[in-house]
C-alpha positions in Angstrom: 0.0 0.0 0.0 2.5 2.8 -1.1 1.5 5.7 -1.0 4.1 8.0 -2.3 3.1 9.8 -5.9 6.4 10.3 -7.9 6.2 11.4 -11.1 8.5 11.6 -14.6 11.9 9.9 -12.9 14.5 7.5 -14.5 14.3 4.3 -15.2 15.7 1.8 -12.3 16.7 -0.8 -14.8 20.2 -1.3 -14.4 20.9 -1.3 -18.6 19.8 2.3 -19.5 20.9 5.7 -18.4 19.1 7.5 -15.5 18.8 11.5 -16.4 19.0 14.0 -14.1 16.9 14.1 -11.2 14.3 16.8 -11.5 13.9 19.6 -9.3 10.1 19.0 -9.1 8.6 15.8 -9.4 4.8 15.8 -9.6 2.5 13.3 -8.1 0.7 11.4 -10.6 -3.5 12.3 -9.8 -4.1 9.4 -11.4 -2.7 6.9 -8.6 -4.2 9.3 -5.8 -7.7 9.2 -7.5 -7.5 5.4 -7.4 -6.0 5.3 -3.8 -8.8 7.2 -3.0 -11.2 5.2 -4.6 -9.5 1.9 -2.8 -9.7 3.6 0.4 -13.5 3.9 0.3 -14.4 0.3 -0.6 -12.0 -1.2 1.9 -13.3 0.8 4.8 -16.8 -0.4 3.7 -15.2 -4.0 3.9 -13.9 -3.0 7.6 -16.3 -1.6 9.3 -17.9 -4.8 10.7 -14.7 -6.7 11.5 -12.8 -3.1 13.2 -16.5 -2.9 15.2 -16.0 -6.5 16.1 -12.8 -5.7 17.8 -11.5 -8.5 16.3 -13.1 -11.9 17.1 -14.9 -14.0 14.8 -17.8 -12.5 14.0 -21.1 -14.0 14.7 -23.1 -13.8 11.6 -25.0 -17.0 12.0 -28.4 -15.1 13.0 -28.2 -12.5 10.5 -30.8 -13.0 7.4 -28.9 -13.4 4.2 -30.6 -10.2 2.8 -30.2 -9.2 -1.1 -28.4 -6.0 -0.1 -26.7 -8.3 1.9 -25.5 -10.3 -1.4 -24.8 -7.2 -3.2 -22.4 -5.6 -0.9 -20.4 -9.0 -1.0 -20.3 -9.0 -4.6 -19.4 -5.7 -5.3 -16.8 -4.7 -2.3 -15.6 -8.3 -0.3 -11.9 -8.7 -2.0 -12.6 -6.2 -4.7 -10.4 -3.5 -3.0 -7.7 -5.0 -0.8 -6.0 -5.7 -4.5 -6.2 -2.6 -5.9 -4.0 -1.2 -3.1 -2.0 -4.4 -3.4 -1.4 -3.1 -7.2 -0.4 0.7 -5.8 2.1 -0.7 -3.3 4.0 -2.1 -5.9 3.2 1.0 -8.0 4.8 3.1 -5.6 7.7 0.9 -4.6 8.7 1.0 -8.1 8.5 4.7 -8.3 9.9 5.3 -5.1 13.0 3.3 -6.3 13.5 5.4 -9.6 13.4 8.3 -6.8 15.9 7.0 -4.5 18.4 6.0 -7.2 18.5 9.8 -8.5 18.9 11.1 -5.1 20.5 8.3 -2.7 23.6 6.9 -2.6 22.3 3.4 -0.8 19.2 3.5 -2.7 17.6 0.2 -1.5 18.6 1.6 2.2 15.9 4.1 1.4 13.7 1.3 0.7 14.3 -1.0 3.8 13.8 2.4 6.0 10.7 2.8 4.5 9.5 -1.3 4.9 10.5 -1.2 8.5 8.8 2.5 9.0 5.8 0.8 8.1 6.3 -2.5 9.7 6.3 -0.1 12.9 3.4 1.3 12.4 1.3 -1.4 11.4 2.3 -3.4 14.5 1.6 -0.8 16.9 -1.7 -0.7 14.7 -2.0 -4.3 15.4 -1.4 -4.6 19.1 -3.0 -1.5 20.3 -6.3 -1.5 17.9 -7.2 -3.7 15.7 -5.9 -7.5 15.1 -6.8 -7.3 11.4 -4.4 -4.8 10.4 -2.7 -5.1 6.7 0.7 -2.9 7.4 2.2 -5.3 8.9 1.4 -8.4 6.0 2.1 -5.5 3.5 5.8 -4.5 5.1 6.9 -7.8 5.9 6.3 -9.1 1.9 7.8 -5.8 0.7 10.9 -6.8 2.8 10.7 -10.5 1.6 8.9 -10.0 -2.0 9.5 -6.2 -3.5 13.4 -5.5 -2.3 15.0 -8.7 -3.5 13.0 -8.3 -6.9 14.9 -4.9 -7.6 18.4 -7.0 -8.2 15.7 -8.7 -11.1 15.2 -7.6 -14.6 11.7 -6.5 -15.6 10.6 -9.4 -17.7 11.6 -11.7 -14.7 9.7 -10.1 -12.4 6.5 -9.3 -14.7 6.7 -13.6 -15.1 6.9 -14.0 -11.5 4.1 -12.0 -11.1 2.0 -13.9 -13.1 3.0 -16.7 -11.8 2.4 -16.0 -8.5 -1.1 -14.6 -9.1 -2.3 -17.8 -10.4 -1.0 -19.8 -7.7 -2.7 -17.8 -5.2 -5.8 -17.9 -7.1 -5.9 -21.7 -8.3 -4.5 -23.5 -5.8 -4.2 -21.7 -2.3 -7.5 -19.8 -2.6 -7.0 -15.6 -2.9 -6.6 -13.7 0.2 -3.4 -12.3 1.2 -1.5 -15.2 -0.8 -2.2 -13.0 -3.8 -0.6 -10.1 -2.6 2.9 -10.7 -3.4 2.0 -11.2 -7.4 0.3 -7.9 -7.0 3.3 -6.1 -5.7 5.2 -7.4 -8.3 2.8 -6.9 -10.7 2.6 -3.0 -10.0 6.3 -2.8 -10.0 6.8 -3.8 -13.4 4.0 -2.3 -15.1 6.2 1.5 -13.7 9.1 -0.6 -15.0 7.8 -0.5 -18.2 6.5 2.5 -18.2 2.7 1.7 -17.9 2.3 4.2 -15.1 3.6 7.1 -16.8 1.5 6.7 -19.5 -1.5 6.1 -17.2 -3.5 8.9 -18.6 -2.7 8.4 -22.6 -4.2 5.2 -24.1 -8.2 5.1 -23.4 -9.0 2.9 -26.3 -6.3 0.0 -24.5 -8.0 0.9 -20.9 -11.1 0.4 -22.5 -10.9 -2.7 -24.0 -9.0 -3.9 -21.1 -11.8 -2.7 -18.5 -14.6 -4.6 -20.8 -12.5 -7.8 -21.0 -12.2 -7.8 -17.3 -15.7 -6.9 -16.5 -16.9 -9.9 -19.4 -14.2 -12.3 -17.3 -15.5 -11.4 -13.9 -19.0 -11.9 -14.4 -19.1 -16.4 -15.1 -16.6 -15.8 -12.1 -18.9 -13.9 -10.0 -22.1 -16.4 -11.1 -19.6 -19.5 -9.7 -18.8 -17.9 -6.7 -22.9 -17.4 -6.1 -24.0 -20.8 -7.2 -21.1 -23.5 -6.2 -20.9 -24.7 -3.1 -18.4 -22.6 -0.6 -16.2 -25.6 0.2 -16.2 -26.9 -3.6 -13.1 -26.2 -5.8 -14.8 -24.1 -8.2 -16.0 -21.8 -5.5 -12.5 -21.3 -4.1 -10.7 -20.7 -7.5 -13.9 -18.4 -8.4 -14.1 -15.9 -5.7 -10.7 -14.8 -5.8 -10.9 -14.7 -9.2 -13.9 -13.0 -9.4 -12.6 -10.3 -7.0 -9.6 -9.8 -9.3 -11.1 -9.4 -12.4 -13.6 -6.9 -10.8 -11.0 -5.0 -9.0 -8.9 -4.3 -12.7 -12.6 -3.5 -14.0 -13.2 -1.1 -11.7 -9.6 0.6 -12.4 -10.0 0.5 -15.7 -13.6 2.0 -15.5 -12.8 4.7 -13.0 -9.4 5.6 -15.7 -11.8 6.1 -18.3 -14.1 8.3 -16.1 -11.0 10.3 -15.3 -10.9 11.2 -19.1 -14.4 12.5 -19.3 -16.4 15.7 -17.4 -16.4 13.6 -14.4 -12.9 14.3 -13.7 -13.4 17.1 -11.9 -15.7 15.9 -9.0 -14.0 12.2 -8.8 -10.7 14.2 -8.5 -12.2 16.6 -5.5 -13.6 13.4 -3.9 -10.9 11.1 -4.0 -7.9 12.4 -4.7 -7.8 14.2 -0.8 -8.6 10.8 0.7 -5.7 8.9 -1.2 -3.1 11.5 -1.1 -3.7 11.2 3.0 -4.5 7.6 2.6 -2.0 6.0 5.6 -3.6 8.7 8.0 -6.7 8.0 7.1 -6.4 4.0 7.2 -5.4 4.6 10.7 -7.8 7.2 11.7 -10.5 5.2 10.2 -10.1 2.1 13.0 -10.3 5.1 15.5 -13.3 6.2 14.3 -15.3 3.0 13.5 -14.1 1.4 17.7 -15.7 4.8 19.3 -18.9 4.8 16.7 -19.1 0.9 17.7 -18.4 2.3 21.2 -21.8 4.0 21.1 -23.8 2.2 19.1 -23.3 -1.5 20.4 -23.9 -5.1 18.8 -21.9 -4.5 15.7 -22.7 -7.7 15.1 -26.2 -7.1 14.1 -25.6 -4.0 11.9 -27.3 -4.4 8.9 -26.1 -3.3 5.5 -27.5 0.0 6.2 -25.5 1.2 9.3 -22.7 -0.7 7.5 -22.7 2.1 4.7 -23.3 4.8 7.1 -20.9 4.1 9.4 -18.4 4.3 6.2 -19.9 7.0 5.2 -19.9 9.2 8.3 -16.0 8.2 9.1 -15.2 9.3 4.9 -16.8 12.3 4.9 -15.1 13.4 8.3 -11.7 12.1 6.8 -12.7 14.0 3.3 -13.1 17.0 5.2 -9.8 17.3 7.2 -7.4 15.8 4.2 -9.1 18.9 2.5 -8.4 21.4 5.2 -4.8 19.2 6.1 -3.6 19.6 2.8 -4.4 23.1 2.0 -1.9 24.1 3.8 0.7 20.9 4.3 2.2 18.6 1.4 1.3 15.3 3.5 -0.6 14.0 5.8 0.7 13.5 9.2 1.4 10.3 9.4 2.6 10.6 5.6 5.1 13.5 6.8 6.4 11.2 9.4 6.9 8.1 7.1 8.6 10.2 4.3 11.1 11.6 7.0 12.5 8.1 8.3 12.5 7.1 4.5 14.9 9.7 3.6 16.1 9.9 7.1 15.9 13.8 7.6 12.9 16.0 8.3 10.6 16.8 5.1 8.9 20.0 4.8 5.6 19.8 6.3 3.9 23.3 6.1 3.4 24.7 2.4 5.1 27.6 1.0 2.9 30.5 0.5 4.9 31.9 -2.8 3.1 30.9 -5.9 4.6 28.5 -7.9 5.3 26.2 -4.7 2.2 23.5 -5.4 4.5 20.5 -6.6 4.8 18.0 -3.7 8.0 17.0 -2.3 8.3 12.8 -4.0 
């Protein structure tokens, strides 16, 4: 789950010249749209499990409603991957960053792996056992760093590879995480991520062939039996193919009038995205605090619990980063990553708006 938005650097293969490091590097709106985006459908993923305080959660007297169904469908593992994707998107990125400006560039990148291992065990222990820092920091460590020493096409194979291992054989979850990572890596490698915005026709087929793909998935995952073999190969599956739909789809959307309000909407949430994972479990314990039996929430409270917690976290990433580059937890990341103190507070001359990488 990276979260760092550098733009137009070098390449990090070890075979072609690196230019210059440039004295601005631009976040790419694109990736914080999407963070965004991912932020919104995970929390809505979370809220009963956070509210649960993290036993098992006793579903067996709830009705299975039709709203009930649909939530499943359209949210359960159709989010965790898309962040999955933007880890190894960023790590990538971050990389190209760190080998224009650091001597020890992979230093820069174990800093930032342990940074976040940090956090997400504290986030573990102190509030909330279902806490994905941790997973994502210890299979950067294991997974990401060693694959920099790779070449592109290796690790693009191993992706691959490992994708449909987790998904035919040891049934989705967090086993498909480390394809992801690597996944997202070498599509910056190749220079897929720059070229993010260019390309609709590609995105749109792409988006269609994913959305065709995921829906006999989806239909399996409904109809088989849960412990059958077709319903374990189907739902992860079906979460994947739904998850690249919906970045393809939301791409496209970012290419039409709709840009404007999905930017102002998401974009705050992802650029602020570690904060506001954090601030979320905060939120959701003292709402469950109050309200009790989280266990009987419907699908109702479910979506306004989420709702309530983003549009408070919309509204102070807004007011935040008016007048900061990061988020606070962000800030604090970025500074044991480079290993000196960022600038925090934005400068008030004009011509100051690019964000530090």
């Amino acid at each position: 789950m990276s979260w760092n938005g550098v733009g137009d650097v070098g390449t990090i293969d070890g075979n072609r010249p690196r230019p210059a490091a440039p004295r601005a590097r631009q976040r790419i709106v694109a990736l914080d749209v999407l963070r965004g985006f991912a932020l919104c459908g995970i929390l809505l993923a979370n809220v009963k499990p956070i509210a649960h305080r993290g036993g098992e959660l006793g579903t067996a007297h709830l009705p299975e409603t039709t709203a009930a169904t649909v939530l499943h469908l359209l949210v359960d593992q159709r989010f965790f991957p898309i962040f999955s994707l933007l880890f190894g998107v960023g790590f990538a990125l971050l990389l190209e960053s760190a080998r224009a400006r650091a001597r020890q560039p992979r230093v820069v990148l174990l800093r930032r792996m342990l940074a976040l291992l940090a956090v997400g065990l504290l986030h573990f222990v102190l509030l909330w056992k279902g806490d994905i820092l941790t997973v994502y920091a210890v299979l950067g460590l294991l997974v990401l760093l060693p694959s920099t020493w790779l070449p592109r096409r290796v690790v693009a194979i191993a992706a691959g590879v490992l994708i449909v291992l987790s998904v035919t054989l040891l049934g989705g979850g967090y086993t498909v995480v480390p394809g992801l990572f690597l996944l997202g890596s070498a599509l910056t490698r190749y220079g897929v991520v720059r070229r993010i915005g260019s390309g609709p026709r590609t995105t749109a087929v792409c988006g269609l062939v994913l959305a065709l793909a995921a829906v006999p998935a989806t239909v399996i995952q409904l109809r088989a039996d849960t412990d059958s073999t077709a319903a374990r190969i189907a739902y992860p599956a079906a979460g994947l193919l739904t998850a690249g739909a919906y970045v393809c789809g939301l791409l496209l959307l970012l290419r039409t009038r709709l840009a404007g309000p999905l930017t102002a909407v998401f974009r705050p949430l992802g650029r602020m995205a570690l904060t506001n994972y954090l601030t979320a479990t905060v939120l959701v314990l003292a709402i469950s605090g109050v309200v009790g039996d989280a266990d009987r929430w419907p699908v109702g409270a479910v979506v306004a619990v989420a709702a309530a917690v983003l549009v408070v976290q919309w509204g102070w990433s807004v007011v935040w980063l008016r007048r900061c580059h990061q988020g606070p937890v962000e800030w604090l990341w970025r500074g044991v990553t480079w290993w000196q103190r960022p600038p925090l507070r934005r400068s008030r001359r004009r011509g100051a708006a690019a964000d530090p990488a």
